[in-house]
C-alpha positions in Angstrom: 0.0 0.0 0.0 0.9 3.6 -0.8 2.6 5.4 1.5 -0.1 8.7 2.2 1.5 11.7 1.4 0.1 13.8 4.2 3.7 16.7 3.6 2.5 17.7 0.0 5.5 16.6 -1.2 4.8 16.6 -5.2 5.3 13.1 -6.7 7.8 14.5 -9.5 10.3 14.8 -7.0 9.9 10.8 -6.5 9.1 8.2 -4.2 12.6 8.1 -2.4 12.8 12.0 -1.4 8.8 11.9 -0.6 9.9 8.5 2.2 12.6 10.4 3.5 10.5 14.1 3.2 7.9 12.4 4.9 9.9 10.7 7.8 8.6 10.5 11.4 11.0 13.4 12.9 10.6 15.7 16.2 9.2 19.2 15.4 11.5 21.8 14.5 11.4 23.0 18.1 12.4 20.3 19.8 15.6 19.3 17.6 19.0 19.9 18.8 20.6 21.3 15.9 19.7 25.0 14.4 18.8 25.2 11.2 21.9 27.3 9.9 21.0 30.2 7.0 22.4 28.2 4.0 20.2 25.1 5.4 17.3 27.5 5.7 17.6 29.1 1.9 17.6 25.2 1.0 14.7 24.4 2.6 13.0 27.9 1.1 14.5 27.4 -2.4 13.6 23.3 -2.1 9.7 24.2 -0.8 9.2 27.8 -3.0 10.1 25.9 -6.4 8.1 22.9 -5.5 9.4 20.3 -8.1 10.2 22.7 -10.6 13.9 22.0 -9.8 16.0 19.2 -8.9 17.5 19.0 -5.1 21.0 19.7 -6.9 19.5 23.1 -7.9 18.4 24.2 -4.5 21.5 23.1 -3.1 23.4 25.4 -5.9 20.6 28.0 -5.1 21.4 28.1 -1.6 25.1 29.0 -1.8 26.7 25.4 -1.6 28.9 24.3 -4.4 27.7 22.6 -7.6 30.4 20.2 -7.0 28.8 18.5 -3.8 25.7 19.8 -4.1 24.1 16.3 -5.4 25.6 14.9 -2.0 24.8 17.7 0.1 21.1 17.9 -1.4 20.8 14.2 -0.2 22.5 14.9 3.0 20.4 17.5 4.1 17.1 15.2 2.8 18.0 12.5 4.8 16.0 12.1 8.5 18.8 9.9 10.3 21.8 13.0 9.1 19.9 16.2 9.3 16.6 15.7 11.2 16.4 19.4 11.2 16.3 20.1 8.4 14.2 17.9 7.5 11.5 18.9 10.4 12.0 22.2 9.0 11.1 21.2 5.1 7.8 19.8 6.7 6.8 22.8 8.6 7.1 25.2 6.0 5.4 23.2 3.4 2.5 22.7 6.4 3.0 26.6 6.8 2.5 27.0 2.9 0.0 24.8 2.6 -2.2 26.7 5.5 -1.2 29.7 3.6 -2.3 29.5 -0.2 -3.8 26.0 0.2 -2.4 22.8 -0.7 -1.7 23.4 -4.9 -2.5 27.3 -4.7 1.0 28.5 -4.9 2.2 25.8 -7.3 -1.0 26.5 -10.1 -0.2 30.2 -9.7 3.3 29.9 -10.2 2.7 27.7 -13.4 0.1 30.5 -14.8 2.9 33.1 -14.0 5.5 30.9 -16.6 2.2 30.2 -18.9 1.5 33.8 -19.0 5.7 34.9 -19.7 6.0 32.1 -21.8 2.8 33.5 -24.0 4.3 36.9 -23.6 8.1 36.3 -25.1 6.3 34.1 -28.3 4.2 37.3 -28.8 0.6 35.3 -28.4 -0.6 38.4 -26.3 -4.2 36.3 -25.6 -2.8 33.7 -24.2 -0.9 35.8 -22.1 -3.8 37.8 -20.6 -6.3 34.2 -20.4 -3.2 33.4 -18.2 -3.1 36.2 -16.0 
């Protein structure tokens, strides 16, 4: 059976990062390790772009080099190395999701790029059906 994905995590980030997204960790609160400001642009770039980039990106978006950043994406992803981080993913997608509603911030973002998209090719009713 399914694993229920009660975090919102999108299924085109896959099945792996939605098990380890969706692990059983202590609230942010009650962790022993601070979030530190690279972790927290992560989590911000990793939850604000919601599976319209890879974990790599978000770990190149946050300031950490593209060199690691595959390994230091999973690092951060991972409940048993960085339960902090973790706790803090879920909490701000909960937060988000109380905020716009679960798929609100996600279907405007897409009728943002629909709408540019229609805008650079020059198909100007697109654009505005978009907006």
């Amino acid at each position: 059976m399914p694993r229920k994905n009660i975090f919102n995590v999108p299924p085109a980030l896959g099945d792996g990062l939605q098990t380890r997204l969706a692990a059983n960790v202590k609230p942010l609160s009650q962790q022993k390790k601070v979030v530190s400001p690279q972790e927290w642009k992560f989590v911000q770039e990793l939850c604000a772009n919601d599976g319209a980039i890879t974990l790599k990106e978000a770990a190149i978006r946050a300031g950490y080099s593209p060199t690691n950043a595959s390994a230091i994406s999973y690092r951060l992803t991972d409940p048993q190395r960085a339960p902090h981080v973790v706790a803090a993913i879920q909490e701000f997608r909960k937060e988000l999701a109380e905020r716009y509603g679960t798929n609100f911030e996600r279907h405007m973002r897409d009728l943002q790029k629909i709408r540019d998209a229609a805008m650079d090719a020059g198909n100007f009713g697109a654009a505005v059906t978009a907006e």
